[in-house]
N, C-alpha and C positions, 0 to 999 in steps of 0.2 A: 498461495495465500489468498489472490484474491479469487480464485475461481471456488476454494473450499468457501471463504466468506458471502460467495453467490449461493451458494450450496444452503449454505445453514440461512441464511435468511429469508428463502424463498421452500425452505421444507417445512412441512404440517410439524405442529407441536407431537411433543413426545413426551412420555416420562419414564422415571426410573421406579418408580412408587407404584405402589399398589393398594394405597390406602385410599381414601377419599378426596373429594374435588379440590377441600383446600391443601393440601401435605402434594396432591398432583399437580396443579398449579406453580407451585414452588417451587419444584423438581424441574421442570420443564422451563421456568424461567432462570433457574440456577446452569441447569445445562447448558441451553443456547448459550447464556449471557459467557461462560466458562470457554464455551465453544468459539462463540466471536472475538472474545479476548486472545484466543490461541490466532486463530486465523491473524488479525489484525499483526502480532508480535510475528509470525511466520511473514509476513510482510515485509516489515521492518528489518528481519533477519535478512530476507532476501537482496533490498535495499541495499543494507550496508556492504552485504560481500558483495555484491555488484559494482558500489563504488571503491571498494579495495581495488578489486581486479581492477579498474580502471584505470585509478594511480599508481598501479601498479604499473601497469603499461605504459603510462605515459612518463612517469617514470625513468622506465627504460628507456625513452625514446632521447630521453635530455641525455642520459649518461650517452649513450653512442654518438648523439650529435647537439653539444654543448652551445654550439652557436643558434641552432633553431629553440633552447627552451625558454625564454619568454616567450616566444611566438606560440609553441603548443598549450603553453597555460591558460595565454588569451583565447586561444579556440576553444577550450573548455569551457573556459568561462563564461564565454560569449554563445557558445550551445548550450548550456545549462540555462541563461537567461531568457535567450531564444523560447526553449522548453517550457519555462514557465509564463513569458506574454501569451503563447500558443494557450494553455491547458486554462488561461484566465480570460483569451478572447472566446472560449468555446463554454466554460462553466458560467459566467456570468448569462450569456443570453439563454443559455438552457436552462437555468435556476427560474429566470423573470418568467419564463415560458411556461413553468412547472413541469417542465420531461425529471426534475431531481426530488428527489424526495430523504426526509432525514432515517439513516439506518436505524435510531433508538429511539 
């Protein structure tokens, strides 16, 4: 998902038309736009079955050992927050810096 969405955002314009500038134009921002919507949702696809298999596992971990599952839930939770202090001490100074810029 995100390396096709590096793909389409950083390739020259294209079209599907063969008529004139304006009907080419259209095409070409109908495609991308169609194209980044996939990309983006193949992401989110990814995502989620990612977090299935997770709790899926961890899951399993409670049913074989009943006494350690609060404790594996808080590790989750407590990586999952971790995760995102990390991804918010790094995008904020990068934003102020200008290295980010908006995809649309």
């Amino acid at each position: 998902g995100c390396f096709g969405l590096s793909l389409v955002v950083d390739s020259p314009p294209f079209t599907t038309s063969n008529s004139d500038d304006g009907h080419r134009a259209a095409a070409t921002s109908l495609t991308t736009t169609t194209m980044v919507v996939g990309c983006l949702v193949a992401m989110n696809l990814e995502l989620s079955v990612l977090n299935l298999l997770n709790e899926g596992k961890y899951s399993e971990i409670m049913r074989d050992n009943p006494r350690t599952a609060p404790d594996i839930i808080t590790f989750t939770q407590g990586c999952a927050a971790l995760g995102s202090l990390a991804a918010t001490c790094f995008v904020g100074p990068l934003s102020d810096s200008g290295h980010l810029s908006a995809l649309f």
